[in-house]
N, C-alpha and C positions, 0 to 999 in steps of 0.2 A: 156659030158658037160650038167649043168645044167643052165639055165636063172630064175630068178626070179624075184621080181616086183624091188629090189633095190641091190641084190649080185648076183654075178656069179660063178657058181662052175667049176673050168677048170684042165684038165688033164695036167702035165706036165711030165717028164721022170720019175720021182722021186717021185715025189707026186700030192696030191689034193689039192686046194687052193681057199677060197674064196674072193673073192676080190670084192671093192663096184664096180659097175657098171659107176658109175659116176667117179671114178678114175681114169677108159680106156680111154688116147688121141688118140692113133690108133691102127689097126690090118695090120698086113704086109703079106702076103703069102708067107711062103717057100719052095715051094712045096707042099708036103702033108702036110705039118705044118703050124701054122701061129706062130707069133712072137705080144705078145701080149706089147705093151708100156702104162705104168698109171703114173700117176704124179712121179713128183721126179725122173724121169730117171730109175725106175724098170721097168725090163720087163721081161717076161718069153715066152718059147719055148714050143705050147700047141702041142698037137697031134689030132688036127681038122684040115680039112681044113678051109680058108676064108668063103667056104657057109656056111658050120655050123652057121659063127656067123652072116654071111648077116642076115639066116634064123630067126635065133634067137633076134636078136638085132633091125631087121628092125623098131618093132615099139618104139623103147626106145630112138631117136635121134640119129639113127646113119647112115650112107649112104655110099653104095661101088659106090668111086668115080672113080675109076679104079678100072681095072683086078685085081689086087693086094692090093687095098687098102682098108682099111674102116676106115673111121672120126665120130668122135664125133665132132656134129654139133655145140656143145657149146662149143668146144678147140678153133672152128678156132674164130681168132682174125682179119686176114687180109684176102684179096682174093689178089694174082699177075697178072700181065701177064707179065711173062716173056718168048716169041714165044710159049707161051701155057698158060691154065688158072692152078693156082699154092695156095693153100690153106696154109698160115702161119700158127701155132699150139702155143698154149701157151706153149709149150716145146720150141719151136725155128723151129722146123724141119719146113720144104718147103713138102707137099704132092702134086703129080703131079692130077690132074681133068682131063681125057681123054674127048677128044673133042665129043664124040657118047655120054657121059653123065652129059656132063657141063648144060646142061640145067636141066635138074633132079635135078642135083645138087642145081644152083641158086635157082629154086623151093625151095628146102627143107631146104634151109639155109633162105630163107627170112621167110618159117613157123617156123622157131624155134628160130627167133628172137624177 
């Protein structure tokens, strides 16, 4: 995987792909894999793990809001509480916010508003 200042180059089973960086609403973990979602309901099955893209993505707007999760800070549209804190996504999806880093979170969504 390559990160650049505006595309990303990601491995998938089949091939390479560059995609703009700004087009990723979330990363999902599946294991040793993540599951990468960008606008319009594409998504591709990279062969990274989630750090890879903590690592890489950290300073581009993006935040692992759980074990498994990473948001682009500028998807989310609503925050929930539904018996936990829950991030709406301009796709529709509901991402869960683990309570050890909802506060991180808040933080970094109020800076990239």
């Amino acid at each position: 995987m390559k990160i650049g200042t505006t595309k990303i180059i990601i491995q998938t089973f089949a091939e390479s792909l560059i995609i703009p960086i700004a087009s990723i609403v979330h990363i999902v973990a599946e294991g040793s894999y993540s599951r990468v979602y960008c606008d319009g309901g594409v998504q591709y099955l990279v062969c990274e793990n989630l750090g890879a893209f903590e690592t890489g993505l950290s300073e581009g707007g993006f935040n692992r809001c759980h074990d498994s999760h990473i948001i682009n800070l500028v998807k989310v549209i609503k925050l929930l509480k539904h018996g936990g804190l829950m991030a709406k996504l301009t796709s529709g999806e509901q991402i869960p916010i683990s309570r050890r880093m909802s506060k991180a979170f808040q933080c970094a969504i109020s800076a990239a508003t």
